[in-house]
Structures are given as structure tokens and as C-alpha cells.
C-alpha positions in Angstrom: -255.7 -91.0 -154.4 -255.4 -87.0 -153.4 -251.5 -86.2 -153.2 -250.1 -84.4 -150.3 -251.1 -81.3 -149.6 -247.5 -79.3 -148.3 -248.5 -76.5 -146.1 -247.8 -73.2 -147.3 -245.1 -71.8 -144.6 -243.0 -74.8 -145.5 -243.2 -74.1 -149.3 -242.0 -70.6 -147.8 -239.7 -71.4 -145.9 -237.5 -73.8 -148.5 -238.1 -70.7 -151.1 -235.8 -68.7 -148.7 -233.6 -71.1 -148.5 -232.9 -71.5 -152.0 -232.7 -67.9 -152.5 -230.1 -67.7 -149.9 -227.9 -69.7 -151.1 -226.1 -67.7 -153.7 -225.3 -65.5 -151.0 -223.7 -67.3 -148.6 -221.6 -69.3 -151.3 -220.7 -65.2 -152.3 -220.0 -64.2 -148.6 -217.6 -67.5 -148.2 -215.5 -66.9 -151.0 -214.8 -63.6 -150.2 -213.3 -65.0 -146.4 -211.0 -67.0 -148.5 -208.0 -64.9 -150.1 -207.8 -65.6 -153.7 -204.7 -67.3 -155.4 -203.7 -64.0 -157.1 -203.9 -62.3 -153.9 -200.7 -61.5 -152.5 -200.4 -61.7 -148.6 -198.8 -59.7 -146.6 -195.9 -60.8 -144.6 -192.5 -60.3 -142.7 -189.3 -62.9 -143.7 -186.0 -63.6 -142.5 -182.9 -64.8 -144.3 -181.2 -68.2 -143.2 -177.8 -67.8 -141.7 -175.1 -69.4 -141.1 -173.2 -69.4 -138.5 -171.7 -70.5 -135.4 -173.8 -71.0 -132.6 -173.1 -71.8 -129.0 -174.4 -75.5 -127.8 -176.1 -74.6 -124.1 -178.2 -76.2 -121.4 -180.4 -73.8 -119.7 -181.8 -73.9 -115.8 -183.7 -72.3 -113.4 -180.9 -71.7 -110.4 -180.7 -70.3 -106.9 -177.8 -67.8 -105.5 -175.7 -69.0 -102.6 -173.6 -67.8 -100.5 -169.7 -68.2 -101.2 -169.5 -68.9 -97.1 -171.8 -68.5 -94.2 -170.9 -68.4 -90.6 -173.0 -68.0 -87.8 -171.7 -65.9 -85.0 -171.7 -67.3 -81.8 -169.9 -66.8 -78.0 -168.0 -69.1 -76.8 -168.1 -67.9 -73.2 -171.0 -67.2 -70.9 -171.6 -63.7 -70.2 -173.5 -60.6 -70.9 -173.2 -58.7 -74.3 -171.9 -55.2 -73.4 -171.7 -53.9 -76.8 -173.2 -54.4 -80.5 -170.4 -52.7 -83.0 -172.6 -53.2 -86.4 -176.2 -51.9 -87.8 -178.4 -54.9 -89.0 -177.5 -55.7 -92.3 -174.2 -53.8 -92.7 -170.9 -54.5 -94.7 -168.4 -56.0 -92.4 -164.7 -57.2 -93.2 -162.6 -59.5 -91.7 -161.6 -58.9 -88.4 -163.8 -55.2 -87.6 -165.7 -55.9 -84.0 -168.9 -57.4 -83.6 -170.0 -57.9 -80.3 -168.4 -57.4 -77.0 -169.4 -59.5 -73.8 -168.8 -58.3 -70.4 -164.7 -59.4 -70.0 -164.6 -57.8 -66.1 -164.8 -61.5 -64.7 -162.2 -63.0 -67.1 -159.9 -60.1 -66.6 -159.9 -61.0 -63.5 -159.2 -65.2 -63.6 -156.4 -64.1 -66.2 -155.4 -62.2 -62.9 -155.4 -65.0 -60.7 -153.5 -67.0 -62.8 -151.1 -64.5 -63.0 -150.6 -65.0 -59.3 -151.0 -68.3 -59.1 -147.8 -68.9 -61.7 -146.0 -66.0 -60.1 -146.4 -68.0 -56.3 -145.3 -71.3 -58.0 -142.5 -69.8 -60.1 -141.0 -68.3 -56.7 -141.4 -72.1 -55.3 -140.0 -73.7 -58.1 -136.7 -71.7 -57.6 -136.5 -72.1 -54.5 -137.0 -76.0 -54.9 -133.9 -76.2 -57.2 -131.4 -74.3 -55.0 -132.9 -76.9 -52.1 -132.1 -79.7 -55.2 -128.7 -78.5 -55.7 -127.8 -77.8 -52.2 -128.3 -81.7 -52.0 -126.6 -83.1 -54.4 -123.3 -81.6 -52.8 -124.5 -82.6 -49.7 -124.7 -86.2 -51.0 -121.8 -86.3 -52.4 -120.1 -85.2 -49.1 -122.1 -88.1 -47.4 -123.6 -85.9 -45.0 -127.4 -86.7 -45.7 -129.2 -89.5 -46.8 -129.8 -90.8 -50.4 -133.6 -90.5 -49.1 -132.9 -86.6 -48.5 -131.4 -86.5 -51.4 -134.4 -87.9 -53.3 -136.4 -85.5 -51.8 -135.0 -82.7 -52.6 -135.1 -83.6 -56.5 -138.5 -84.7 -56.7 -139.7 -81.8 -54.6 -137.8 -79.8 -57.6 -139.4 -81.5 -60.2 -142.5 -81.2 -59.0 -142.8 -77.5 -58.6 -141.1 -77.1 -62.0 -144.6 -79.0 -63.4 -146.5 -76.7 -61.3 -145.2 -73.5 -62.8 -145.6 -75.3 -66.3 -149.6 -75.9 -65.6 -149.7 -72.7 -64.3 -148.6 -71.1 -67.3 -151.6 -73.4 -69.4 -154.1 -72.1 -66.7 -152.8 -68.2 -67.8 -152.7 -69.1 -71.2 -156.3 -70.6 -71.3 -157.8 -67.7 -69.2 -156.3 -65.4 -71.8 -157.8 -67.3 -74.0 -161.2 -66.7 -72.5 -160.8 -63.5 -72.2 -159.9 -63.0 -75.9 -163.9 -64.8 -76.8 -165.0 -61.7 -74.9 -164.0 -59.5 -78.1 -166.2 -61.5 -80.9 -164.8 -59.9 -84.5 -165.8 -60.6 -88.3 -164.2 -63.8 -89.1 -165.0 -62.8 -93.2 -165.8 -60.3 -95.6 -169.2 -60.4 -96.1 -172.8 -58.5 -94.8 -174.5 -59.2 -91.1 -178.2 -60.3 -91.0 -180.7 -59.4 -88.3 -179.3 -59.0 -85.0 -180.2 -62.0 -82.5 -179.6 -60.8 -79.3 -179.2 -57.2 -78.7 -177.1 -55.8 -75.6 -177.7 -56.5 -72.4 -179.2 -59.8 -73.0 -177.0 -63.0 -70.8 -175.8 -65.4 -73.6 -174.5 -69.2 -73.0 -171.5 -70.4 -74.4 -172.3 -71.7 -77.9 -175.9 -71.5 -77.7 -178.6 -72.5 -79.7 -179.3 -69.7 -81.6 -176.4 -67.3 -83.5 -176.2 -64.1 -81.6 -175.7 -63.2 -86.1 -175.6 -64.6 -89.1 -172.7 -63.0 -92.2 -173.1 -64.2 -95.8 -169.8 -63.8 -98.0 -171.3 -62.2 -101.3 -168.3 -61.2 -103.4 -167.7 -63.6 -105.0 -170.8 -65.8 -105.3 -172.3 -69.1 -105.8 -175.5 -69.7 -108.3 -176.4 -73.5 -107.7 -178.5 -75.2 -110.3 -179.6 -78.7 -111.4 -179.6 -80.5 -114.9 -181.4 -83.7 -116.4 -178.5 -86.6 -115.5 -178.6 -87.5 -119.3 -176.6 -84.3 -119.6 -173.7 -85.4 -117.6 -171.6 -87.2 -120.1 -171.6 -83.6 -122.2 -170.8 -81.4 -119.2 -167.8 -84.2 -117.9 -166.8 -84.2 -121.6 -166.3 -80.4 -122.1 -165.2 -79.9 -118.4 -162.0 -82.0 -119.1 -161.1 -79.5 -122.2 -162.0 -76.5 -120.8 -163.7 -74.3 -118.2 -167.5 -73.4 -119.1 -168.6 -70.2 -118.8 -171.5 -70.0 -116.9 -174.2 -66.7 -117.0 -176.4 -65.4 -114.8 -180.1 -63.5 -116.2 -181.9 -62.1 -113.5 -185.5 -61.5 -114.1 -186.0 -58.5 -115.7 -182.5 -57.6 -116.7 -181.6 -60.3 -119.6 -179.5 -57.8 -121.3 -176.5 -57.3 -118.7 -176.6 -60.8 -117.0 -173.9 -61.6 -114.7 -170.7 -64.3 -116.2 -169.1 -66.9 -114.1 -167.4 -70.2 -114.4 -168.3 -73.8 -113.6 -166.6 -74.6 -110.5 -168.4 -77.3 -108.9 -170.0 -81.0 -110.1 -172.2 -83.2 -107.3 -170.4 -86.3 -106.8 -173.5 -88.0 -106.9 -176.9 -88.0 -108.9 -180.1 -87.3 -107.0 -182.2 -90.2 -107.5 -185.7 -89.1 -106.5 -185.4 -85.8 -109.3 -182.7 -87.9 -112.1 -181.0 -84.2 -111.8 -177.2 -83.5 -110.8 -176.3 -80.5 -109.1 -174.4 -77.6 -110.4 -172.6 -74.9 -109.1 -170.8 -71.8 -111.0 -168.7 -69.2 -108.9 -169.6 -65.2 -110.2 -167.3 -62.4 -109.1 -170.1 -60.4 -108.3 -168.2 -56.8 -107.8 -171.2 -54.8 -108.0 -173.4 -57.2 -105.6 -176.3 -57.8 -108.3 -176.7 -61.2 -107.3 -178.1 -62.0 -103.6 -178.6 -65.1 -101.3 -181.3 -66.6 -101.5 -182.5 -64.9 -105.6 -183.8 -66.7 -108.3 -181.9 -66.7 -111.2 -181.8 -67.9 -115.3 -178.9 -69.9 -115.6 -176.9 -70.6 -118.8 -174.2 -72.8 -119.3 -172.1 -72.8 -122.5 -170.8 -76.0 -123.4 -169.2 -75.1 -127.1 -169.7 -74.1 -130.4 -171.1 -75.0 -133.5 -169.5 -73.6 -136.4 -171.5 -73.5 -139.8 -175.2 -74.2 -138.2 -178.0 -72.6 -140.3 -180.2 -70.7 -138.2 -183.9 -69.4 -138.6 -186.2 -67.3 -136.2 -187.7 -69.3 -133.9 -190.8 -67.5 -134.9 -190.6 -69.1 -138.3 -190.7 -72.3 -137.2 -194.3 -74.2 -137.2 -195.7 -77.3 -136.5 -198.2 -79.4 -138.4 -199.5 -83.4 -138.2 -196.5 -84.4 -140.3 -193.8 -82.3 -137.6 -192.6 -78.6 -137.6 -192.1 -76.8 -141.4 -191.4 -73.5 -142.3 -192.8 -71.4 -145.2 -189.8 -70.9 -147.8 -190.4 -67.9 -150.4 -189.9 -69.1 -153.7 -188.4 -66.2 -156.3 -191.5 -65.5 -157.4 -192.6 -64.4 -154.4 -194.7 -67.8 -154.0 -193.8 -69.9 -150.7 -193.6 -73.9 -150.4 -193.9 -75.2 -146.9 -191.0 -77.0 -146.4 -190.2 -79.7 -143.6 -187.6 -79.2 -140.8 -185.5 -81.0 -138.4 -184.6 -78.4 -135.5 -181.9 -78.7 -133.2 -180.9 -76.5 -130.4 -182.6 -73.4 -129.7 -180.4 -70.1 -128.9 -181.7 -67.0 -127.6 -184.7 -66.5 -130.6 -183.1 -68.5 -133.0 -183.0 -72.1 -134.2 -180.5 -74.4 -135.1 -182.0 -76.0 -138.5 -180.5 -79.6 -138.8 -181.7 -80.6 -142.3 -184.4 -78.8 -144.6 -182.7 -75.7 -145.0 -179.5 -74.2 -146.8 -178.0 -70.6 -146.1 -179.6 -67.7 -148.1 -183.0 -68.9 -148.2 -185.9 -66.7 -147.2 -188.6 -67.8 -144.6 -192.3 -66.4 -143.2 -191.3 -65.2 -139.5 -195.0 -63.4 -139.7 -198.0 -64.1 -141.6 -198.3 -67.6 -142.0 -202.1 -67.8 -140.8 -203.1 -66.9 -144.4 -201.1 -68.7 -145.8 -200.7 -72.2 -148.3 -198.4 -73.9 -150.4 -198.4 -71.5 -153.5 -199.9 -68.9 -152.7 -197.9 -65.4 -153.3 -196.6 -63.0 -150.7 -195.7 -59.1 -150.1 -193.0 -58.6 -148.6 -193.8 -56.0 -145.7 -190.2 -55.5 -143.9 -188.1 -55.6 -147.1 -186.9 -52.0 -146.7 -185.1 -52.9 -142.5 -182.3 -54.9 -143.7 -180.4 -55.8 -147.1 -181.4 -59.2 -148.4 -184.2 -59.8 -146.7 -186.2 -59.9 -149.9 -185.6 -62.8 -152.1 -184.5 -61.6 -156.0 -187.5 -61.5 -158.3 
């Protein structure tokens, strides 16, 4: 038998390949770094320190009171005081409605008590006259009853004519509608010369109290039990981070617990009262909120940044005094701000990776790139 014949482009072809292969094994090693190859890296020391134990939330700001403005008497607004949106306090004029026709039924009444008043004493002269006349036995005890009733009665007149003046200045008074709080106006309703109805549908304006203020928020029900716990020591501070401006947020206290969980979410509602002097926070804004519970004294805290995760659960890279690392397990806790509360795997003084750890494994040896920003950063050699 003849043996195969291989065609000569294949015999090529695997000739190539062969030759090739040095090169790629060279090209390979030189993507890994080798062992004596120090990588660069930032690190942090492990504090510790005391740390405050919070629960953070997304909340909305209320406001501390709402009222919406409306008549109580049917008339025509004569008069808007305020500009849309405007500052008002308590008791400045908002609207006034045409009082002409209740000046004049406060009038009436006027009369009307004056004519019955004049009655009335003439009535109990009549009474009086007799009672001496009775005595004397020279009218009837039917006269005599008369006469008293006729007294009485026009001493109840005068009396319900004083409630009729008293309610038609009463009336009259609706007619001059002021601020009832501090607090600023929204969009104006109904502008002047439109007829409005006694209470209406629709608020002729609506003023939100802003100083202070509410920022209402919800929490997992599994946190209840803390909060309660910590409420019955102390008050909780509360803060405030509006987007955008987490370095001033606004401080308040914890001033109000739902009596009640809210079984389609599992969350309670919160509510914490801000003085708001300088009118930061508004109705309606979103808001970070962050409530303080207590502190933690003696917690060892990382970097958040340090902190990785692998199959076996989140490690950090420890550097070793010879400027070699070992990854080293970690139980975390709480997180504040960018830092971590380590539970177990860590002591104070020990350096971690915060940036770097990509090219890194267990032995391999480091350079310390941000040793010069702080003392101690760099482990002793």
C-alpha cells in the first residue's frame, strides 16, 4: 500500500503554526506582570473610631401647615391684597369681598334691636304699673298676667335681636378674608371681580407654612424596634441632603412615628421637623434623608473603595511589611458616608489597597503611589 499523500498547503499551513507558537507564549507572558514586579497602588490606614449607626431614605418635604383660603359668604371679590406667591404673615389682608350689602343687614339689625329695645321698656313700666294695680285690686289677675308676659316677651325679643346684630357683624367681618398663618400664597384662584359662593369648591388660595418644615420619609418595618428603642433615650437628629448640595445639608429632629405600619410597602412613616430659617427646603422637593440612631465607639473603619468581593464574600488586600499584600476576608457592617464599618478581619493600623487591586494577587509586591499625602499611610519596611 502507497501512504497518504498530505497536500502541500496543509504541510504549510501546520509549519506556521508551529513557528508561531514561541511568539504568542512570549506575547502572553509579557500581559502578565511578573512576581518581582511591583504594582502600583494607593492604600489607606485602618482606623478606629466611633462611628454613627444610621438608616438612610429617600424623603419628601411637607408643609408644617396648609390652609386653603376660602369665603364664607357669597359675594363679589372687590380686592386681591397679595402677588401670587408672596410671603404673607398672620393676619395681613388677602382678599376683600364686596361688604356694601352686609353693611347694610348689620344696619337693619341695628334697627330692628333699637325698635324692640324701646318696646321692651316700655313693656316693663306697663308690668310694673300692674303689679301695684293688682295689689290694689283694681284689675284683674288676667290683666295682671298680661302685662308680665307681654314684658317678658319683648325682653326675648331684644335678646334675639342682639344675636341677629351679632351674627350680621359676623358676616360682615368674612367680607375682610386675612392670613390665618405665616407662610407663602400659591397661584391666585379667582381674581377680582369674579362672584364667589360661600365655601366653594375650589380655594379662592392656597398658603404653605415653610419655616419650620416637615421632611416625611419611610423605613423597612424591621427597623422599628431600633428607632422605638433610641426614641425612648433620646431625640434623633435627623438631616436633610438636597441633591447637589451634600455638604451643607439641612438638621432637624425626629418628631413624628406613624401609629401604624403600611402593609402593602412593609415601610412605617417618618417625619422630622427642620427649622428651615433660610427656606432651602420646599414643599413638594425631594430630599436624602439621614437619621442618626447612635454611636459606635471603637469600630475599625476602611474605605469603602477597599472593600471587594469574590466567590468566597467581600476581602480586602492587606499590605504586608514587605510591601507584599494577602487578601484577607471581611465581615462589613454599616456603611457611613465612604467608609466601612469592618466587623471582624481587620485590626487598627493595618494598611489596605483602596486603588489598584485589578493587578493584583496574594503575594505579589506593591509601590506605594500616595505615600507622600498623609503620615502613615505607608506601612514600615
Amino acid at each position: 500500500m502507497r501512504p497518504p499523500v498530505v497536500p502541500h498547503l496543509f504541510v504549510a499551513l501546520l509549519l506556521a503554526a508551529v513557528a508561531a507558537l514561541p511568539a504568542c507564549s512570549g506575547k502572553s507572558g509579557a500581559a502578565v506582570a511578573h512576581p518581582a514586579e511591583a504594582v502600583p497602588v494607593t492604600v489607606a490606614t485602618v482606623l478606629q473610631r466611633s462611628v454613627p449607626v444610621q438608616i438612610h431614605a429617600i424623603g419628601r418635604v411637607e408643609a408644617y401647615s396648609t390652609v386653603a383660603v376660602k369665603s364664607q359668604v357669597d359675594g363679589q371679590i372687590a380686592r386681591a391684597y397679595f402677588s401670587e406667591g408672596q410671603f404673607v404673615k398672620q393676619g395681613d389682608p388677602l382678599f376683600l369681598i364686596d361688604p356694601r350689602s352686609y353693611e347694610a343687614k348689620v344696619k337693619e339689625a341695628e334697627a330692628a334691636l333699637a325698635k324692640d329695645t324701646a318696646q321692651a321698656e316700655n313693656a316693663d313700666l306697663q308690668a310694673k304699673r300692674s303689679d301695684t294695680l293688682f295689689k290694689a285690686k283694681v284689675i284683674s289677675r288676667q290683666e295682671y298676667d298680661d302685662a308680665r308676659t307681654k314684658a317678658r316677651a319683648n325682653e326675648q325679643a331684644v335678646w334675639q335681636d342682639r344675636a341677629a346684630l351679632e351674627n350680621a357683624k359676623v358676616e360682615l367681618s368674612y367680607c375682610y378674608i386675612n392670613s390665618p398663618i405665616n407662610g407663602h400664597t400659591g397661584s391666585l384662584q379667582i381674581h377680582a371681580g369674579n362672584l364667589v359662593k360661600a365655601n366653594g369648591d375650589n380655594p379662592l388660595v392656597t398658603i404653605n407654612q415653610v419655616i419650620p418644615i416637615y421632611v416625611g420619609f419611610s423605613v423597612p418595618e424591621q427597623q422599628l424596634p431600633r428607632i422605638k428603642r433610641f426614641m425612648a433615650i433620646r431625640q434623633l437628629a435627623v438631616a436633610a441632603v438636597i441633591p447637589g448640595e451634600s455638604q451643607d445639608p439641612e438638621q432637624g429632629v425626629l418628631s413624628f412615628l406613624d401609629n401604624t405600619v403600611d402593609v402593602s410597602t412593609g415601610t412605617m412613616k417618618l417625619k422630622g421637623t427642620f427649622p428651615n430659617p433660610e427656606k432651602r427646603l420646599w414643599p413638594g422637593q425631594f430630599v436624602n434623608v439621614v437619621l442618626t440612631l447612635t454611636e459606635r465607639p471603637n469600630s475599625i473603619v476602611v474605605p469603602s473603595r477597599a472593600l471587594q468581593t469574590g466567590q468566597a464574600g467581600q476581602y480586602v488586600f492587606m499590605v504586608k511589611p514587605d510591601l507584599t499584600v494577602e487578601s484577607r476576608p471581611v465581615t462589613v457592617g454599616d456603611t457611613v458616608d465612604d467608609s466601612a464599618v469592618i466587623e471582624s478581619g481587620l485590626k487598627a493600623g493595618e494598611t489596605v489597597v483602596t486603588d489598584g487591586q485589578l493587578r493584583l494577587v496574594p503575594g505579589a509586591r506593591v509601590e506605594i503611589k500616595n505615600a507622600h499625602e498623609a503620615d502613615g499611610q505607608r506601612p514600615p519596611s
